[in-house]
N, C-alpha and C positions, 0 to 999 in steps of 0.2 A: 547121855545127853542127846538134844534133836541134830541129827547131821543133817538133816534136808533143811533145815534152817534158809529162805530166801537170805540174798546179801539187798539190804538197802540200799539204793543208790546214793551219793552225794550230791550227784550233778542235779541242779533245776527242770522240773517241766515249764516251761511257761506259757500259759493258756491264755487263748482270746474267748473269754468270757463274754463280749459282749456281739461276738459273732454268732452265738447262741439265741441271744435275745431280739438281734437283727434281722436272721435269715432261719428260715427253713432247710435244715441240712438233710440233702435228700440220701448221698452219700459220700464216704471217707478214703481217704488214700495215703498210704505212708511215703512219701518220696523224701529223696538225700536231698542236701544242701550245699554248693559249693562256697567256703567260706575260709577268708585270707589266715593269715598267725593271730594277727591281734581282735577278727572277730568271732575265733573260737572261745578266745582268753574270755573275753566279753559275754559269750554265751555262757560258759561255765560260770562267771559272777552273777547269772542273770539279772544284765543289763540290756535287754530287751521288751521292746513294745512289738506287738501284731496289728494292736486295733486301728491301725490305717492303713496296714498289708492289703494285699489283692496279690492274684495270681493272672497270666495272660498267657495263652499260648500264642509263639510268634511262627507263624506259616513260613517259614525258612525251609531249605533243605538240607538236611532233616530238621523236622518240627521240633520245639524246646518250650519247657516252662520257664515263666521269671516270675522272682518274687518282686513284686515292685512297694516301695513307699514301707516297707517294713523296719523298723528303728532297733539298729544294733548300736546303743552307746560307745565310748570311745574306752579304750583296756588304759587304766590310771598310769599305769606302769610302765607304758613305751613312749620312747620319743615321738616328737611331733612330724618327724622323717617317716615314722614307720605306720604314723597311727592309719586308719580306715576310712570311707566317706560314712557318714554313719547313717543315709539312706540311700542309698544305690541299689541298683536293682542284680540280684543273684542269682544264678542258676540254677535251677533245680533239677536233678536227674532222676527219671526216669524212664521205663520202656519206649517203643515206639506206638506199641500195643496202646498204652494206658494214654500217650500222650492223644494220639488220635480218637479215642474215645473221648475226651473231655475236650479236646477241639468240637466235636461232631454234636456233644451236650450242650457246649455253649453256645451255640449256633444260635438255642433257642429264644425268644427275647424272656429278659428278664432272669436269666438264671447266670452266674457267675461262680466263680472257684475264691475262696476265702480260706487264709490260714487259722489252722486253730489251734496247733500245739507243736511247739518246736521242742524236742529233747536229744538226749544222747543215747544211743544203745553202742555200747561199747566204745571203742574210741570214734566212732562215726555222729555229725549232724544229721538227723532225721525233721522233718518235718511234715503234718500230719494236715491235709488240707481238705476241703469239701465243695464238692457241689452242691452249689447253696440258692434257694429262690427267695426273695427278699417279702420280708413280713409287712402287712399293711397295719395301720394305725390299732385296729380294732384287736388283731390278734396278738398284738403286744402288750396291750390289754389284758388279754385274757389269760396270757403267762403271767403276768403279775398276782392277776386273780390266783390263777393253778399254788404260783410259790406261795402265795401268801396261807390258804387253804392248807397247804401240807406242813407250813410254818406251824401253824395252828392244834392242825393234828396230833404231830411228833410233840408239841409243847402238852396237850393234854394227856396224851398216852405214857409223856416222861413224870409227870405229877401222879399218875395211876398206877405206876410201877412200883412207886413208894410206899403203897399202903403195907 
């Protein structure tokens, strides 16, 4: 039988799709997440929204990510003692290295840090963010054009397979 067989995960990815279609990701960063009991539970049901996340770094000593405006729903199953606020803004951990680099990125106008994919690798929150320049009217356009084109293509090429 195959022993290297990947194991599939259970847990959810959950993707901000439409940080894709908003911004220009120039580049990507995998940073942790600090997050209470009942908003892991919540992560693992993926009851989560991103797409009115933002990221900031705050000039403290030492410098720190937050996730701000990002929507973790409430876990069904806990009292109302224990539940979570379910937009508060959350830690994010890492380097000193990476944080100051994406302090020193944003500096520039117009360019911002946007989340794009929150999952699990092992028992740890990860969250996957970018450095993003924001799309004008025309170029979002023009990604509609690209998906529609390749909608197109893949639909003729799978009718052409059949013969």
């Amino acid at each position: 039988m195959a022993k290297n067989k990947k194991k599939q995960s259970a847990t959810p990815v959950i993707e901000n799709r439409r940080a894709r279609f908003d911004y220009f990701i120039d580049s990507t960063l995998e940073v942790g997440i600090r997050l209470t009991g009942t908003e892991v539970k919540s992560v693992r049901a993926a009851k989560v929204s991103l797409k009115e996340g933002y990221v900031r770094v705050q000039e403290a000593n030492p410098p720190s990510l937050w996730l701000h405006s990002a929507h973790i729903g409430e876990y069904d199953h806990a009292s109302a003692a224990f539940q979570h606020d379910t937009t508060r803004t959350r830690l994010l951990l890492a380097s000193k290295r990476e944080i100051a680099e994406l302090a020193k990125a944003t500096a520039v106008r117009g360019v911002t840090i946007v989340p794009l994919k929150m999952y699990f690798k092992g028992p740890f929150a990860k969250l996957e963010i970018g450095l993003a320049r924001g799309k004008k009217q025309h170029d979002k356009r023009d990604t509609i054009k690209e998906r529609e084109s390749q909608r197109e293509i893949d639909r003729v090429m799978s009718t052409k397979v059949g013969w």
